[in-house]
C-alpha positions in Angstrom: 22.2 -6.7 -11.7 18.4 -5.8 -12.3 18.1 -2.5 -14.5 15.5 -0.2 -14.0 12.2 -0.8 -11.7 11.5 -4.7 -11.4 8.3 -6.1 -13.4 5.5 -5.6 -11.1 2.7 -7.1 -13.4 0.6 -10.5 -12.8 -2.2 -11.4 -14.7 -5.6 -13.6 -13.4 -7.5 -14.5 -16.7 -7.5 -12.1 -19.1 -7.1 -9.2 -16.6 -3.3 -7.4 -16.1 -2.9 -5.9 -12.7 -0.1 -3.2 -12.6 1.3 -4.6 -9.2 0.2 -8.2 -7.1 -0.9 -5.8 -4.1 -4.9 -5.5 -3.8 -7.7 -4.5 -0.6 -9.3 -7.0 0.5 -13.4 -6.7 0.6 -15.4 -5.1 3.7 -11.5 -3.4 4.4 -11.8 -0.6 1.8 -15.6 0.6 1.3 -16.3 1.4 -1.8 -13.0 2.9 -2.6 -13.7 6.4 -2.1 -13.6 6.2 1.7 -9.9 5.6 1.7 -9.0 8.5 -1.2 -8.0 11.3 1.0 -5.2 9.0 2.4 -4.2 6.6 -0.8 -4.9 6.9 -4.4 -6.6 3.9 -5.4 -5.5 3.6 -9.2 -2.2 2.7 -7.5 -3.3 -0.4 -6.1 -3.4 -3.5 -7.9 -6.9 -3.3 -7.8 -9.6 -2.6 -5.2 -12.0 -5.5 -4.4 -15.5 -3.4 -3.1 -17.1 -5.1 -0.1 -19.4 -7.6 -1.0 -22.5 -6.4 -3.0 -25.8 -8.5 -3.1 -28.8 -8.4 -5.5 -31.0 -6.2 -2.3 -29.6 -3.9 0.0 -28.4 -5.5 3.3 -28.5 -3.5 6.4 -26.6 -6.1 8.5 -26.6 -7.6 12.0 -27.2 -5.7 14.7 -24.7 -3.8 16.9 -22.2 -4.5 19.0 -20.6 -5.8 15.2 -16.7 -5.2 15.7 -14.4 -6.6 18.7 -10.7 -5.8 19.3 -9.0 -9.2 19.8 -5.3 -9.7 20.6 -3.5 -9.9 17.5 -7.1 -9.0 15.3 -10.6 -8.7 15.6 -14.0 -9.8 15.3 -16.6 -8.9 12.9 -20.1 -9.5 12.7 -20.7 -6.8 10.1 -23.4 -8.8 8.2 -22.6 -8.2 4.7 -24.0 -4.8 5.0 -24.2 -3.3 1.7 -26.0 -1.2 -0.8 -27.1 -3.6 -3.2 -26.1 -4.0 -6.9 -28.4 -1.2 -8.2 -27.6 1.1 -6.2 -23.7 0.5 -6.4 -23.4 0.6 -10.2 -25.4 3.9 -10.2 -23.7 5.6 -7.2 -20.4 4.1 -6.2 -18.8 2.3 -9.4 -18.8 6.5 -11.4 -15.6 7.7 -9.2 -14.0 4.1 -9.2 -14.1 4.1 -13.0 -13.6 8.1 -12.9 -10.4 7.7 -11.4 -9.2 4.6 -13.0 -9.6 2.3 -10.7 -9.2 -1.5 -11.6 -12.2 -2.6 -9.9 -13.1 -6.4 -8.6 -16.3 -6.5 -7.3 -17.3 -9.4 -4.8 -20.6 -10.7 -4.7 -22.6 -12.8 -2.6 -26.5 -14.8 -2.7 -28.4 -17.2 -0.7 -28.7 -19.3 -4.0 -26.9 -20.2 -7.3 -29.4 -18.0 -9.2 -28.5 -15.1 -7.7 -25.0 -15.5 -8.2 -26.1 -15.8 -11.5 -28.4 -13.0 -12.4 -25.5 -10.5 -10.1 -22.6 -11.8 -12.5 -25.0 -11.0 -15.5 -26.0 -7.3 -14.4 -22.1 -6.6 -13.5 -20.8 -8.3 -16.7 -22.6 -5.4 -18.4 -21.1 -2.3 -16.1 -18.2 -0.6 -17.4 -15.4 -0.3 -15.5 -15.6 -3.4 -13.2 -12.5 -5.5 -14.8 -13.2 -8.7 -12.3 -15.5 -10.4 -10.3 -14.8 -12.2 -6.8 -17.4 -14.3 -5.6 -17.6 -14.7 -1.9 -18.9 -18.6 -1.3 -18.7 -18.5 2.6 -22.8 -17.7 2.9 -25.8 -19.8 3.7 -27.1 -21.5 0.9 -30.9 -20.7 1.6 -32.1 -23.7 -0.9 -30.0 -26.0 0.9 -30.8 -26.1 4.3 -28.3 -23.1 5.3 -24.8 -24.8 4.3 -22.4 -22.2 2.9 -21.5 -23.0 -0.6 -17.8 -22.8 0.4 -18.0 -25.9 3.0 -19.0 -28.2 0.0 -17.1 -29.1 -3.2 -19.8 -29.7 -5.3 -21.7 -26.6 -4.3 -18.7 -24.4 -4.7 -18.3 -25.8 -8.7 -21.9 -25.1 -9.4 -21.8 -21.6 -7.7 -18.6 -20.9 -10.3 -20.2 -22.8 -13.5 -23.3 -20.3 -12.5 -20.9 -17.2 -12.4 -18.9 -18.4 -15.2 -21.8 -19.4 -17.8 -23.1 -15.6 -17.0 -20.3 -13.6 -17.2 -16.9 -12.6 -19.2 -14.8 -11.4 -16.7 -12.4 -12.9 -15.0 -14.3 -15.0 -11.6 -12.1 -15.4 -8.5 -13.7 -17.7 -6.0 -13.1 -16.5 -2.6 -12.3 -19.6 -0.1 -13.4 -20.0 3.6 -10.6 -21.5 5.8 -14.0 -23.3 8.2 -13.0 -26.6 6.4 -11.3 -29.6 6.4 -9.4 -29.8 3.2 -9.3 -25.9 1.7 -7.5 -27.5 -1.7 -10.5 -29.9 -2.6 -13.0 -26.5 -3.0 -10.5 -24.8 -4.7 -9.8 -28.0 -7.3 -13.7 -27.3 -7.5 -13.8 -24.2 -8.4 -11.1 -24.2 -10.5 -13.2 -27.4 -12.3 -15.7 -24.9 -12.5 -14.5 -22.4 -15.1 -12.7 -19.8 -12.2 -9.9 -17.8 -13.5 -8.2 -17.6 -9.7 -8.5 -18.2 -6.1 -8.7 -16.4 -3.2 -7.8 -17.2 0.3 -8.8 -17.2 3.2 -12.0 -15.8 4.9 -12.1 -15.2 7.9 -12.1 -17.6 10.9 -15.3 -18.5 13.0 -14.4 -17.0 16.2 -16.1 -15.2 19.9 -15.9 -13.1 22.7 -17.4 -13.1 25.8 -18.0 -10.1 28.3 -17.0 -11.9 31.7 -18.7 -9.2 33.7 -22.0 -9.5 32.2 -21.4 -13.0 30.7 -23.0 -12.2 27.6 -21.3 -12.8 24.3 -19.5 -9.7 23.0 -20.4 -9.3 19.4 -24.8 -9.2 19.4 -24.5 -12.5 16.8 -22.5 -14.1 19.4 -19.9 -15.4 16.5 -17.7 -13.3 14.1 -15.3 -13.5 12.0 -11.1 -13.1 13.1 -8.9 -11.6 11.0 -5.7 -10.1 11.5 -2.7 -10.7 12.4 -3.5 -13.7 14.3 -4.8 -16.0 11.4 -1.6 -15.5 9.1 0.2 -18.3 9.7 -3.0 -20.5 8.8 -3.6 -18.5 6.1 -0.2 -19.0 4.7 -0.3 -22.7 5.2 -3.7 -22.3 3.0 -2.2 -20.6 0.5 1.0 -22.7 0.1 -1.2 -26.1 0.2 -3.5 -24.4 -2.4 -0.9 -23.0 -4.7 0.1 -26.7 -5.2 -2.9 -28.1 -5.7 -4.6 -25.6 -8.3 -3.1 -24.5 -11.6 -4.8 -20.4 -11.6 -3.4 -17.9 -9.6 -3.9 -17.9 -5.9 -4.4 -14.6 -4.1 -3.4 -14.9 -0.3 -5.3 -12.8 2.0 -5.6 -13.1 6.1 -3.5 -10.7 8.5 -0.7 -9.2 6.0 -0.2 -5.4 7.1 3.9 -5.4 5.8 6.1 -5.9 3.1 7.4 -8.5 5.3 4.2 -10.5 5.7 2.9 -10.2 1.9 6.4 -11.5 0.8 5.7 -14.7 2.5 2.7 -15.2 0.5 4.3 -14.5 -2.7 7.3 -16.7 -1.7 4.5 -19.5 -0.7 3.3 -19.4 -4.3 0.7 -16.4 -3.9 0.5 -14.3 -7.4 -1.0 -11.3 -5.1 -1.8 -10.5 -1.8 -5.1 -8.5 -0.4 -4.5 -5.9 2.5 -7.7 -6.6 4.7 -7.2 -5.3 8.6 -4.1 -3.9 8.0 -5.8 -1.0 6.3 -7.8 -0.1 9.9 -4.5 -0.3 11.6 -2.3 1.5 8.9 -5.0 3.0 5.9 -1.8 3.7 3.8 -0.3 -0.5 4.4 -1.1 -1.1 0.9 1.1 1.7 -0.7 3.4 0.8 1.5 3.3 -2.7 0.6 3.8 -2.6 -2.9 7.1 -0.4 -2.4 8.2 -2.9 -0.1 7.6 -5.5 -2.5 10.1 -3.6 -5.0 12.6 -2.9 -2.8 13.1 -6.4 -2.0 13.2 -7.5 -5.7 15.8 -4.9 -6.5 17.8 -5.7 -3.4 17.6 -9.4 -4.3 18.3 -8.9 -8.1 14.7 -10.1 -9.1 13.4 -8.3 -12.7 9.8 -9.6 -12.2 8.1 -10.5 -9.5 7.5 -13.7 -11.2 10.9 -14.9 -10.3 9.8 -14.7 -6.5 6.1 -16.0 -6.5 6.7 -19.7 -5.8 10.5 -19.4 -4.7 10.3 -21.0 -1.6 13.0 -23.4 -1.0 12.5 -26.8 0.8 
């Protein structure tokens, strides 16, 4: 019989999480957003939506549709830029101890670069997820995350300029998902994680006129688990760091799967619109089913699936 409260910990790099349950970016602001309802030094850790060198307002509006099963966003990568997030919204992430993962995002390797750099020297960000499903400006607009050999050099860039642990963040848009992550994990990343969302529309048949003002989005939800578990359990295989399974998870239930798939974590990404409190929820699910099943770690689960 397990004794006590079952292990909780997994570690990516040199970074210990206190439990494998984390937000996934653009879900969660910057944190503060969601601390009247959940207390974000709970968590696993907080990944902040995606931060770029300049301040991004984003596409235009219409930018969100309700889908069956999810939605679509075409959000932009609206953000606040690095300067302005290390002065204004890292203080009451580190304030309140808050493990903090920060993911980033360029048009080029350099400014992958030169963002790991000025982050590496920030207390109180303890990761750094890089989001490698944007044009590559230099290249003729292909996103660094569609091509193995740009997704190494993006993490070599990342990894040469920073100590923290680097998670590469995967797009699901491609053929073979395990070859980029074999690349990244070639170059120098600590972990994986997986997926993005999907390429998706809408249409307006009244008006005939595409729903979302940049005609294509990105679906997440509930709708893309089951492809992002297949991701994650082909990935797990084929990479030796830890895998972090994101895409439609808003139960115990669902991030259970991951972690029997061989996920070391999960990230809570629509499910906190639908449910703001799914992650807390999460976690204690996770720990109820560990006691339940006699488990002492969550370690004896990740990987457990059988056949």
């Amino acid at each position: 019989m397990v004794r006590g409260k079952p292990d909780l910990e997994i570690k990516i790099g040199g970074l210990v999480l206190k439990n494998p349950v984390l937000t996934a970016s653009g879900t969660f602001g910057y944190g503060r957003e969601f601390a009247s309802l959940v207390d974000p030094a709970d968590l696993g850790a907080v990944v902040v939506k995606g931060i770029s060198l300049e301040p991004r307002s984003g596409n235009p509006p219409p930018r969100i549709v309700e889908t069956p099963c999810g939605m679509l966003n075409a959000i932009g990568l609206e953000n606040v830029g690095v300067e302005k997030f290390v002065s204004e919204k890292l203080p009451f992430l580190r304030e309140n101890g808050v493990c903090v993962i920060v993911n980033i995002l360029g048009d080029s390797v350099e400014e992958y670069g030169r963002l790991a750099e000025i982050l590496d020297n920030a207390p109180g960000i303890h990761a750094i997820e890089v989001n490698i499903s944007c044009p590559n400006v230099k290249q003729g607009g292909v996103a660094f995350g569609l091509d193995p050999e740009a997704a190494r050099a993006v993490t070599a860039e990342v990894r040469k300029k920073c100590s923290l642990p680097v998670i590469i963040k995967l797009s699901p848009n491609v053929t073979d998902i395990t070859s980029i992550a074999r690349a990244a994990e070639d170059g120098g990343a600590d972990g994986v994680s997986l997926i993005n969302t999907l390429q998706g529309m809408a249409i307006d048949i009244q008006t005939r006129k595409p729903r979302l003002a940049n005609v294509i989005g990105g679906l997440s939800g509930p709708a893309i688990r089951p492809v992002a578990l297949r991701m994650v359990w082909q990935t797990a295989k084929a990479v030796s760091v830890p895998v972090l399974g994101v895409g439609g998870i808003t139960t115990p239930e669902d991030a259970l799967e991951f972690l029997i798939a061989g996920a070391s974590a999960v990230q809570i990404g629509t499910g906190n619109f639908i449910n703001p409190r799914a992650t807390i929820q999460v976690i204690e699910g996770i720990e109820k089913y560990l006691i339940e099943h006699d488990m002492n770690s969550i370690h004896d689960l990740i990987g457990s699936l059988n056949g």
